[in-house]
C-alpha positions as CSV (number, residue, x, y, z in Angstrom):
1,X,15.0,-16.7,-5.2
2,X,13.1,-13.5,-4.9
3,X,10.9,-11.9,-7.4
4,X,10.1,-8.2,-5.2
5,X,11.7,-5.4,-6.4
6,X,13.2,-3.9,-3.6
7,X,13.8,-0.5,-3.0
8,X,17.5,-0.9,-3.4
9,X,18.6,-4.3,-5.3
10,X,22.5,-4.1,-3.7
11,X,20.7,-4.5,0.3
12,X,19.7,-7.7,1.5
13,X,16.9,-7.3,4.7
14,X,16.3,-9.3,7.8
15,X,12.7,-10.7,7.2
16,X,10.2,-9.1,9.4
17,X,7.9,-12.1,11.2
18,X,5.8,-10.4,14.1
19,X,5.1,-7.3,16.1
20,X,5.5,-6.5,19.6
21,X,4.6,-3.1,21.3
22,X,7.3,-1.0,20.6
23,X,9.1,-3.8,18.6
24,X,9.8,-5.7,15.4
25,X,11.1,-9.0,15.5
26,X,12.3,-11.0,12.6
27,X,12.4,-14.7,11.4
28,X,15.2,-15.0,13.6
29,X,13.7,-13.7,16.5
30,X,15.9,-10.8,16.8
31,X,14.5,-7.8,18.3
32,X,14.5,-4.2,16.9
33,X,13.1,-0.9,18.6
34,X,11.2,1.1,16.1
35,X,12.5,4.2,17.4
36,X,11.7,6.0,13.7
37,X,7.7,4.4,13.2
38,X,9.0,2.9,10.0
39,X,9.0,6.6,8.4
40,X,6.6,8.0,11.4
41,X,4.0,5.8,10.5
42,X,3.4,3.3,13.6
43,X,2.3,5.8,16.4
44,X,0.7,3.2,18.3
45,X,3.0,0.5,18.1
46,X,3.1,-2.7,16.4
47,X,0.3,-5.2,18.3
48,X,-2.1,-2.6,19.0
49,X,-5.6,-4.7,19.7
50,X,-7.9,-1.6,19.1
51,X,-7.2,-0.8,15.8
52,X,-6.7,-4.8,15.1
53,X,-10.5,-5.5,15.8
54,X,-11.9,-2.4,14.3
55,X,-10.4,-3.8,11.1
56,X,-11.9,-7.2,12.0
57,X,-15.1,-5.8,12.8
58,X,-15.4,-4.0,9.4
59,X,-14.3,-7.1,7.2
60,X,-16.8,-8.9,9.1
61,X,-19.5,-6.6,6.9
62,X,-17.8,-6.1,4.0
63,X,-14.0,-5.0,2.7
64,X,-14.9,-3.1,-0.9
65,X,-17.4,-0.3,-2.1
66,X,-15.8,1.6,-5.0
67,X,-16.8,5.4,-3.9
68,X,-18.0,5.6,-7.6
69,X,-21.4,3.7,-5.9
70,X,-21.0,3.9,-2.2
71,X,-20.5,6.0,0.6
72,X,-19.8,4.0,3.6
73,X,-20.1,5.1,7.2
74,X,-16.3,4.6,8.2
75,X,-15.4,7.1,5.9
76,X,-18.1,9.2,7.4
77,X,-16.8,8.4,11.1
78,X,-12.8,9.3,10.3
79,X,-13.7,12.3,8.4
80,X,-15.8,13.8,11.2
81,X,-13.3,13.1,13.6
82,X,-10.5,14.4,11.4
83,X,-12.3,17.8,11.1
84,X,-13.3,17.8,14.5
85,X,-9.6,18.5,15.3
86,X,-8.7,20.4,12.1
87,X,-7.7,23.9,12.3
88,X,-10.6,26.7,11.7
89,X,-12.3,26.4,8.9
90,X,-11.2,23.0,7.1
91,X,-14.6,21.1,6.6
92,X,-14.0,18.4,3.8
93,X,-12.0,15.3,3.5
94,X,-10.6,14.1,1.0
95,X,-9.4,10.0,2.3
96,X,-7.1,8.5,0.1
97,X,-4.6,5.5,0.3
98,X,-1.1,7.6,1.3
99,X,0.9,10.6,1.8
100,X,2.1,11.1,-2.5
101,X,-1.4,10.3,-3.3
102,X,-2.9,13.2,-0.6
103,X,-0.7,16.0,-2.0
104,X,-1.4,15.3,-5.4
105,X,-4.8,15.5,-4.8
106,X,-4.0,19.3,-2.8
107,X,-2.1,19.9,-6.4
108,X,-5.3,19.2,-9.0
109,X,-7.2,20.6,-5.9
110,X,-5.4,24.0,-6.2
111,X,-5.7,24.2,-9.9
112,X,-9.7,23.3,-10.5
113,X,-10.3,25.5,-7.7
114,X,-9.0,28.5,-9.7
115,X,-10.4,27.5,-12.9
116,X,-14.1,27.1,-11.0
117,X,-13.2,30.2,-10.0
118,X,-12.6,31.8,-13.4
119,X,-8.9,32.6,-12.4
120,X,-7.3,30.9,-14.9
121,X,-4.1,31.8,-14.9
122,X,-3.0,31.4,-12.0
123,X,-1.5,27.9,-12.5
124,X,2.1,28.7,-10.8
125,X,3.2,27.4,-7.5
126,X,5.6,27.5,-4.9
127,X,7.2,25.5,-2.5
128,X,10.6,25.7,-0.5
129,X,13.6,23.6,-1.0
130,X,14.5,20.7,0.9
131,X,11.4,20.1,1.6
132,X,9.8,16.6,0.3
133,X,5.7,15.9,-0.4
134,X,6.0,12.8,-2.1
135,X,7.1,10.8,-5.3
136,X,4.1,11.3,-7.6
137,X,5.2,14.0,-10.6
138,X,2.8,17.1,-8.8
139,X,4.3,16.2,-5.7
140,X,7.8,15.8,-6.8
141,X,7.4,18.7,-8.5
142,X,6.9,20.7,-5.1
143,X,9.0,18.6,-2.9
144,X,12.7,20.5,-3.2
145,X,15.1,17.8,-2.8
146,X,17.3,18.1,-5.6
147,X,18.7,14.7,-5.7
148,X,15.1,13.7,-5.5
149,X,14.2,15.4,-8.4
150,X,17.3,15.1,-10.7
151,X,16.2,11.5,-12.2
152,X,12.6,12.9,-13.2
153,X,13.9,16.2,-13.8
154,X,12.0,16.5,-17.8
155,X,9.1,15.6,-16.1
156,X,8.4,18.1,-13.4
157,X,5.6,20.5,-13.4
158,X,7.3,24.2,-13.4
159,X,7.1,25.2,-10.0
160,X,9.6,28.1,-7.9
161,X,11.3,27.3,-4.6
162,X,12.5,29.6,-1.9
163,X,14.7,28.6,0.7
164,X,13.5,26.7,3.9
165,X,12.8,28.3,7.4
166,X,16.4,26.4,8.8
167,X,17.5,28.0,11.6
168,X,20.8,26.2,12.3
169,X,21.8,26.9,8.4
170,X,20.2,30.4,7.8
171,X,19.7,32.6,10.4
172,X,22.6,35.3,10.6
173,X,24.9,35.9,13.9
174,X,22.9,39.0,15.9
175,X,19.3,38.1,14.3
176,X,16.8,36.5,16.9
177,X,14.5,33.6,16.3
178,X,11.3,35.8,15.3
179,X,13.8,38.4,13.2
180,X,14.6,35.3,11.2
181,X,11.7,33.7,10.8
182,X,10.0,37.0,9.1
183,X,13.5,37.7,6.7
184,X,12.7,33.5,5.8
185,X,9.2,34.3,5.1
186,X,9.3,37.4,3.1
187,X,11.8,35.6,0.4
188,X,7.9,34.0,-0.4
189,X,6.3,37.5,-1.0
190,X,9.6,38.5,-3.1
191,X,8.9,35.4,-5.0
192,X,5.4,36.3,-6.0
193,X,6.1,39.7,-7.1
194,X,9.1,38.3,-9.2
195,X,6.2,35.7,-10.5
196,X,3.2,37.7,-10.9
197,X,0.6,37.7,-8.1
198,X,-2.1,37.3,-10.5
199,X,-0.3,33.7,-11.6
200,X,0.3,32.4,-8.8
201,X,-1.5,29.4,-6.9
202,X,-0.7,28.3,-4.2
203,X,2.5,27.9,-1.4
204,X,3.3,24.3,-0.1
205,X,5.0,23.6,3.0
206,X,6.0,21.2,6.1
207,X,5.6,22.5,9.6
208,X,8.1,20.8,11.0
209,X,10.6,19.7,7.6
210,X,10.9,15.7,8.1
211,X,12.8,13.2,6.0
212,X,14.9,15.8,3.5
213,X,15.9,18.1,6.5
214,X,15.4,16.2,9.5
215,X,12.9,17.0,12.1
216,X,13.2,21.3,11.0
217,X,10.4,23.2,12.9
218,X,9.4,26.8,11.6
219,X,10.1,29.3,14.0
220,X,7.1,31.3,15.9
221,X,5.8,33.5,13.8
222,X,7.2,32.1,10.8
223,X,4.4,30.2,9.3
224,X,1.7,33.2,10.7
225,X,3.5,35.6,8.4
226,X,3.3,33.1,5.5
227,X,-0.2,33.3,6.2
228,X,-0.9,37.1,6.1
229,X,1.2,36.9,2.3
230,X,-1.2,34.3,1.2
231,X,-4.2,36.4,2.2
232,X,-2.9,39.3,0.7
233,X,-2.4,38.2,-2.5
234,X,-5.4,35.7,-2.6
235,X,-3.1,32.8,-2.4
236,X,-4.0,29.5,-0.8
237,X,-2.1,27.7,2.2
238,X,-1.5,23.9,1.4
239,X,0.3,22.7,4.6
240,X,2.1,19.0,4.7
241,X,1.3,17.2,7.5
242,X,1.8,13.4,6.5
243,X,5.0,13.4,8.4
244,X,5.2,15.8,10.8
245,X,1.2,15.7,11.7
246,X,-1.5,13.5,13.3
247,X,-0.1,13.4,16.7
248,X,4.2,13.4,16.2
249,X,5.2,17.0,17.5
250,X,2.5,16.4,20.1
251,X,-0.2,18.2,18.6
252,X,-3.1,16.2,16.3
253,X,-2.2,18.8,13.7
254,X,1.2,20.0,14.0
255,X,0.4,23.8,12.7
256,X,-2.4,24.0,15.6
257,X,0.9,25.0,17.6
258,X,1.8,27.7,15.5
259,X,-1.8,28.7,15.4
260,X,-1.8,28.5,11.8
261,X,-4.6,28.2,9.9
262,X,-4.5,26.4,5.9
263,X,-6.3,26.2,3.0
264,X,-5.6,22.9,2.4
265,X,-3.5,20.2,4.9
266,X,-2.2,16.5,3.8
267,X,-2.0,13.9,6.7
268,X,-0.9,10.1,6.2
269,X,1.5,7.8,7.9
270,X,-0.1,8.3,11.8
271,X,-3.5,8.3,11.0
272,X,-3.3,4.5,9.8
273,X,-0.5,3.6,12.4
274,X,0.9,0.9,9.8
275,X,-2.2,-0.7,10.0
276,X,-3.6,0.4,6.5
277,X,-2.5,2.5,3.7
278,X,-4.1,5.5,4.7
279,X,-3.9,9.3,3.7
280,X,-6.4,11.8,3.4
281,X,-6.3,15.9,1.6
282,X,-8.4,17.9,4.1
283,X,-9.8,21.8,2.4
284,X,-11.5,24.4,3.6
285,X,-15.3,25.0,3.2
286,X,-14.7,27.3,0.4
287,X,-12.6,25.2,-1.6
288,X,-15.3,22.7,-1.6
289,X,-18.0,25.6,-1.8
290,X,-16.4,26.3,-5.6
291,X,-16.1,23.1,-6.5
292,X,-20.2,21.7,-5.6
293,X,-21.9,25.3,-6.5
294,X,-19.3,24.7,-9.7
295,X,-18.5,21.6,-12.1
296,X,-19.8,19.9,-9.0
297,X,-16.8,17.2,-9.6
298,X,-14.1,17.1,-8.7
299,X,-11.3,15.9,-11.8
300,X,-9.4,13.5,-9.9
301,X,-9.6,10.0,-7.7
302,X,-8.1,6.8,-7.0
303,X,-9.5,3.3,-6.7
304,X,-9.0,2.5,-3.0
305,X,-9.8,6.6,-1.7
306,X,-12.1,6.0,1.1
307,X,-11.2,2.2,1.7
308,X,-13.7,0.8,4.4
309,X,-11.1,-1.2,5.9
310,X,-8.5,2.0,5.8
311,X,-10.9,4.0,7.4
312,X,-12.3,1.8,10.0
313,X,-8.7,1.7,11.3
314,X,-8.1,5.6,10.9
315,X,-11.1,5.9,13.2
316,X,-9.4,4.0,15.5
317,X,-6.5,5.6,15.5
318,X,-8.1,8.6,16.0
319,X,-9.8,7.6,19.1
320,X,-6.4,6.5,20.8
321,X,-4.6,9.5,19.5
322,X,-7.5,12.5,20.8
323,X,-7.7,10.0,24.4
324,X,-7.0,12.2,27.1
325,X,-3.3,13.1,28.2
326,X,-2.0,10.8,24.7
327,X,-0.9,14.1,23.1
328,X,0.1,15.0,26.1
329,X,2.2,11.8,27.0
330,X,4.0,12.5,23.4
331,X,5.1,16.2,24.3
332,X,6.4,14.4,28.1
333,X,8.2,12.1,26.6
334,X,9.5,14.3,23.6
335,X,11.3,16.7,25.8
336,X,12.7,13.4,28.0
337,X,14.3,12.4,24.5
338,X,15.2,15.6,23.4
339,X,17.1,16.2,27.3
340,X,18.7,12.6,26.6
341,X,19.7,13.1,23.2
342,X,21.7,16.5,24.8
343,X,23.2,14.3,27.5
344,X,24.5,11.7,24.9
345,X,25.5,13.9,22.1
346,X,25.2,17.9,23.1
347,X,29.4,17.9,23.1
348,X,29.7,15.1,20.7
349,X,32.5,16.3,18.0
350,X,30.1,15.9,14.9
351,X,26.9,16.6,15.7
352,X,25.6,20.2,15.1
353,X,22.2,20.3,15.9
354,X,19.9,18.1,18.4
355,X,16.1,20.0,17.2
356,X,12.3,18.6,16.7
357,X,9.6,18.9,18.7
358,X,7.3,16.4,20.4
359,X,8.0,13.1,19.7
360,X,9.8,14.3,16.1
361,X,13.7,14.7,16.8
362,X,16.6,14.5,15.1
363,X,20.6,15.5,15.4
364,X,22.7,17.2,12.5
365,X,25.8,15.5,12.0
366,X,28.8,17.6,10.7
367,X,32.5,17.9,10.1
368,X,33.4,20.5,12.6
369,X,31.1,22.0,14.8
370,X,32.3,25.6,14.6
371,X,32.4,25.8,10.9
372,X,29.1,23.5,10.3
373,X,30.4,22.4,7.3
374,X,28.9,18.7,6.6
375,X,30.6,15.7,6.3
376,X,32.3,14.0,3.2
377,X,29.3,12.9,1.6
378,X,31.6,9.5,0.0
379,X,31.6,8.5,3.7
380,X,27.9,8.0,3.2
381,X,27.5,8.3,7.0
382,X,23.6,8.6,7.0
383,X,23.6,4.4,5.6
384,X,26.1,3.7,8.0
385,X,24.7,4.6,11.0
386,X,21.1,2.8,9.6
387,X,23.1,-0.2,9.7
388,X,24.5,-0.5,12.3
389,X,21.9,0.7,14.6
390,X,19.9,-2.5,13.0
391,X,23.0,-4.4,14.3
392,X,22.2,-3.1,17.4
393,X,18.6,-3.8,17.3
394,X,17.5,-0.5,16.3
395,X,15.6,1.1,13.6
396,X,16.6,4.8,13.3
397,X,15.9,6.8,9.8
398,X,19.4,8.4,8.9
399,X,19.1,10.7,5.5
400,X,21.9,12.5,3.4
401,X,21.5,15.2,1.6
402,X,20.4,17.5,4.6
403,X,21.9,20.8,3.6
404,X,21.1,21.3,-0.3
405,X,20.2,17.2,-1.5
406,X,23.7,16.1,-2.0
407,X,25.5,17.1,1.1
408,X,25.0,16.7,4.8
409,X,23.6,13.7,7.2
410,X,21.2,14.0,9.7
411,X,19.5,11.0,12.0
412,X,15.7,11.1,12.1
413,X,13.7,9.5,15.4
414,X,10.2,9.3,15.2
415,X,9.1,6.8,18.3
416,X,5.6,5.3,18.9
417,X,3.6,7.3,21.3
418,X,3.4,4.1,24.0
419,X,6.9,4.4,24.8
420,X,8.2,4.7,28.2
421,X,11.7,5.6,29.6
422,X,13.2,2.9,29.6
423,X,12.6,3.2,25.8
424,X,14.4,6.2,25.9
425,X,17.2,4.8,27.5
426,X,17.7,1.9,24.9
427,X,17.2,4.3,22.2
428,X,20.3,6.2,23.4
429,X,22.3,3.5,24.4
430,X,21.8,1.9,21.0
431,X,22.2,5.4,18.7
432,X,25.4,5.6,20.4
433,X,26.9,2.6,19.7
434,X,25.8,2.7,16.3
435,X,27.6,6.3,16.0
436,X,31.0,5.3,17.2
437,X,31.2,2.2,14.7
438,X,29.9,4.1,11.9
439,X,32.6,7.3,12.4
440,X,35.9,4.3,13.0
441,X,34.3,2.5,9.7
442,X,34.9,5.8,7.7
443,X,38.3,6.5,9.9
444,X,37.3,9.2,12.3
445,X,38.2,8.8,15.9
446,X,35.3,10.1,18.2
């Protein structure tokens, strides 16, 4: 008899017993591809010696030092390479133990930095919906699933939301890409004014949307004319990377593509590879500036932030992820996914959208392809497909709720970066099958 509390008590697991490359295998020696990293999270596979040793090597001198007393040199070593590949002008970091606990640090972060400041009342914030930044209250509180939120609703820091940058959903017949992108991002700068510029804090967003939308990039220009709002109202730029970031859309920081630069940026999942519990909140140099020449402290922390062990394998990481041609590699074989996903599914009856960049993809199922209109959500397609493809030896990260939290399915693939074609292949092959058993389950003939 178990005593875990699982995640969802009506769902009985395989066991998992060892890794292998690409790989899971349980205590039955069945084999699964990790085609989604877990939730993006194992970059680098599952046996990866590097990182292995590095973690070896540090235990070897010790595991502990509360950063109440120590600094250790780790921590030192992953936060210069971190902002060694930042974008402009982010200088500190901030290492922490996940993705929920790095964007509640950018939350308390964007509120001391004000008060320091002696702008007090600008406490409100803003975010867009259907996005997701975690399960702690701040973060919940920004993230805009609303099936996410409904439980803890009483809970919830006020914050507003605008609507995402989704161009399959929002942008009109006769509008181009860039036409879009600037109607998405002015609904922020409406926002504000409706606010008050003078209370508002800060804007949180993904750069390419991951688990609540399913692998949603901005569109060019999009996030630069977030930017310019921000500036002119003296508002910061907290970007969330822990999905989308540290290497999965084929850039070490995903908004380096859009040539974006933030106040504050949230990376997790990647830059530990599933080999610690690892997050870190990166700021810019005047953030920290206002905070040392300030109170000199900032009001926040965790017991494990800057974990020797965590770090020693984030440094790791980092080398293998910055190695020349890795990034790369994941842009190659992104676009060999993305052309095979087309040949499997581009005329498939119910799936809308194939989108994602790098190795970050995803297909939008729907009802009817002309109409977009989602899927019977009672079908519960999204959990269907997740198990089957384990059936088929394949893990996959299916989600409902795609269009507004409760309606809508969409099928999230995040790879590791050490996969080849023929990983491609099986990943297709697999997906498929899992589709067609999952549509006869609910009754609908593909």
């Amino acid at each position: 008899m178990s005593h875990i509390f699982p995640r969802n008590t009506r769902v009985t697991l395989p066991t998992a017993a060892k890794g292998d490359g690409c790989y899971l295998i349980d205590s039955t020696g069945k084999r699964y591809l990790d085609a989604c990293g877990g939730a993006a999270v194992s970059c680098l596979g599952h046996s990866n010696e590097k990182v292995i040793e590095a973690i070896k090597t540090q235990l070897d001198k010790f595991s502990f030092a509360h950063t109440g007393f120590f600094g250790s040199e780790p921590a030192e070593e992953l936060a210069n390479k971190l902002v060694a590949q930042a974008p402009t002008g982010i200088d500190r970091v901030y290492l922490v133990s996940g993705g929920s606990e790095a964007m509640e640090s950018a939350v308390k972060l964007v509120r001391q930095y004000f008060v320091e400041k002696g702008e007090h009342q600008r406490s409100h914030m803003i975010a867009r919906w259907q996005s997701y930044h975690g399960n702690t209250l701040g973060a919940l509180s920004a993230g805009g699933n609303k099936w996410r939120r409904e439980m803890f609703g009483p809970l919830l820091i006020e914050m507003s939301h605008i609507d995402p940058c989704y161009t399959y959903r929002y942008m009109q017949e006769g509008e181009t890409e860039e036409e879009y992108g600037l109607r998405a991002a002015n609904l922020l700068e409406d926002e504000i004014l409706r606010v008050g510029p003078e209370k508002v804090a800060a804007f949180f967003a993904e750069p390419v949307v991951g688990a609540t939308m399913g692998a949603v990039p901005a569109v060019k220009g999009y996030l630069k004319r977030i930017r310019e709002i921000c500036d002119k109202y003296g508002i910061l730029l907290v970007l969330d990377e822990v999905m989308c970031g540290m290497g999965r859309t084929g850039h070490i920081f995903a908004c380096n593509e859009d040539e974006v630069r933030p106040d504050i940026v949230a990376v997790a999942k990647g830059i530990g590879a599933g080999y610690q519990p690892l997050g870190a909140m990166l700021c810019s140099k005047e953030i920290y500036d206002t905070i040392a020449e300030g109170s000199g402290f900032f009001q926040h922390g965790h017991t494990y932030m800057g974990h020797s062990l965590a770090a020693a394998a984030g440094s790791a990481v980092m080398d293998q992820l910055t190695e020349p041609g890795r990034m790369e590699h994941v842009r190659a074989m992104g676009e060999k996914l993305s052309a095979a996903l087309h040949d499997e599914f581009g005329q498939h009856p119910y799936v809308g959208d194939i989108r994602g960049r790098g190795l970050f993809r995803a297909l939008e199922l729907v009802s009817d392809r002309g109409t977009k209109a989602p899927l019977d959500p009672s079908f519960k397609l999204h959990a269907k497909v997740k198990q089957n493809a384990m059936k088929a030896g394949l893990m996959c990260y299916p989600m409902g709720g795609t269009v507004d939290g409760k309606t809508g399915d969409h099928i999230l693939l995040g790879p590791p970066f050490i996969i080849d074609d023929s990983h491609i292949a099986e990943i297709v092959e697999k997906l498929s099958l899992a589709m067609k058993e999952s549509f006869t389950q609910v009754g609908v003939s593909v």
